[in-house]
C-alpha positions in Angstrom: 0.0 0.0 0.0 2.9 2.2 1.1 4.7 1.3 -2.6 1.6 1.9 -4.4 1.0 5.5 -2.6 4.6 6.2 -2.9 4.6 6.7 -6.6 0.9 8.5 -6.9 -2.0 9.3 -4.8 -5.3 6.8 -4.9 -8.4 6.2 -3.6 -9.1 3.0 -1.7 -10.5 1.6 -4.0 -7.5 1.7 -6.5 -5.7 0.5 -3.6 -8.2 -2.5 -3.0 -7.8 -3.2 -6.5 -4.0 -3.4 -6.6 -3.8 -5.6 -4.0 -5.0 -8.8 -2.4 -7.0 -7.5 -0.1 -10.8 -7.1 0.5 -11.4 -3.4 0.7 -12.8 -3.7 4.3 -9.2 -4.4 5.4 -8.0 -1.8 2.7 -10.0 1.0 4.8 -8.9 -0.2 7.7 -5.4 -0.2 6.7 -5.4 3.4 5.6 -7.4 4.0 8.9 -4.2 3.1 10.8 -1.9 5.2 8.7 -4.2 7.6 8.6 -4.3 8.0 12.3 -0.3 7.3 12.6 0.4 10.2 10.5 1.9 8.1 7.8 -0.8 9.2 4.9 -2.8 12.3 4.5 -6.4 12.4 3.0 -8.1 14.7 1.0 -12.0 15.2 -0.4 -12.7 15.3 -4.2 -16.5 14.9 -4.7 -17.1 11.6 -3.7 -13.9 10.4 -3.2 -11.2 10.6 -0.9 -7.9 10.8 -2.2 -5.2 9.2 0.1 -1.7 10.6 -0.2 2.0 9.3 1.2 3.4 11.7 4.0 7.1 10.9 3.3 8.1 13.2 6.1 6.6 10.4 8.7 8.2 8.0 7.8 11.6 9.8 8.1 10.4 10.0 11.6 9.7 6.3 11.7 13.3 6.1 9.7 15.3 7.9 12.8 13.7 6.6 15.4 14.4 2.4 13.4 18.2 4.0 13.7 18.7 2.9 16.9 17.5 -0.9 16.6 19.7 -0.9 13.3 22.5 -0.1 15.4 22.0 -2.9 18.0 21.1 -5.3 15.4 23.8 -4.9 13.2 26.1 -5.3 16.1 24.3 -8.3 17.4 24.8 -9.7 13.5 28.1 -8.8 13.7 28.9 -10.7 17.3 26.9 -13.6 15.4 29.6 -13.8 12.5 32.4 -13.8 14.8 31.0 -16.8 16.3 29.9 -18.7 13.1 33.8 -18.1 11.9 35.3 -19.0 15.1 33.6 -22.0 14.6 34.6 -23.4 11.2 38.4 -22.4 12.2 37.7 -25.0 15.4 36.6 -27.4 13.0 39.1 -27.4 10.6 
C-alpha cells in the first residue's frame, strides 16, 4: 500500500484493486496510517484521495536507527562466532 501510494496518490478503491485484499481491510489499513500520520487524505467529490506523507516516515526512519544499530552489532557478534567455529573445526 505504502509502494503503491509512494509513486501517486489513490483512492481505496485503487488500492483494493491493486492488492490482495478485500477493501474492508483496505479502509482499515489506511485507517491506521491515517491516524499514525503516515498518509494524509483529502475530499474530491465523492472520493477521498489518500496521499503518502514521506516526512513520517523519516520520523519512523530515525527513530528504526537505533534498533539498526543494535542489530547490526548483534549480526556482527553472530559472524564472529559462526567463523570462530569453522576455524575449530578445521
Amino acid at each position: 500500500m505504502l509502494e503503491i501510494l509512494r509513486d501517486h496518490p489513490a483512492t481505496a478503491g485503487e488500492l483494493a484493486d491493486a492488492l490482495p485484499i478485500a477493501r474492508p481491510g483496505v479502509s482499515r489499513h489506511l485507517r491506521v496510517l491515517r491516524e499514525a500520520g503516515l498518509v494524509d487524505v483529502r475530499q474530491e467529490a465523492q472520493r477521498r484521495i489518500y496521499t503518502l506523507r514521506p516526512e513520517a516516515l523519516v520520523e519512523v526512519d530515525e527513530w528504526l536507527d537505533d534498533y539498526r544499530v543494535l542489530w547490526q552489532n548483534r549480526l556482527d557478534a553472530l559472524h564472529t562466532e559462526i567463523a570462530r567455529g569453522k576455524k575449530a573445526r578445521k
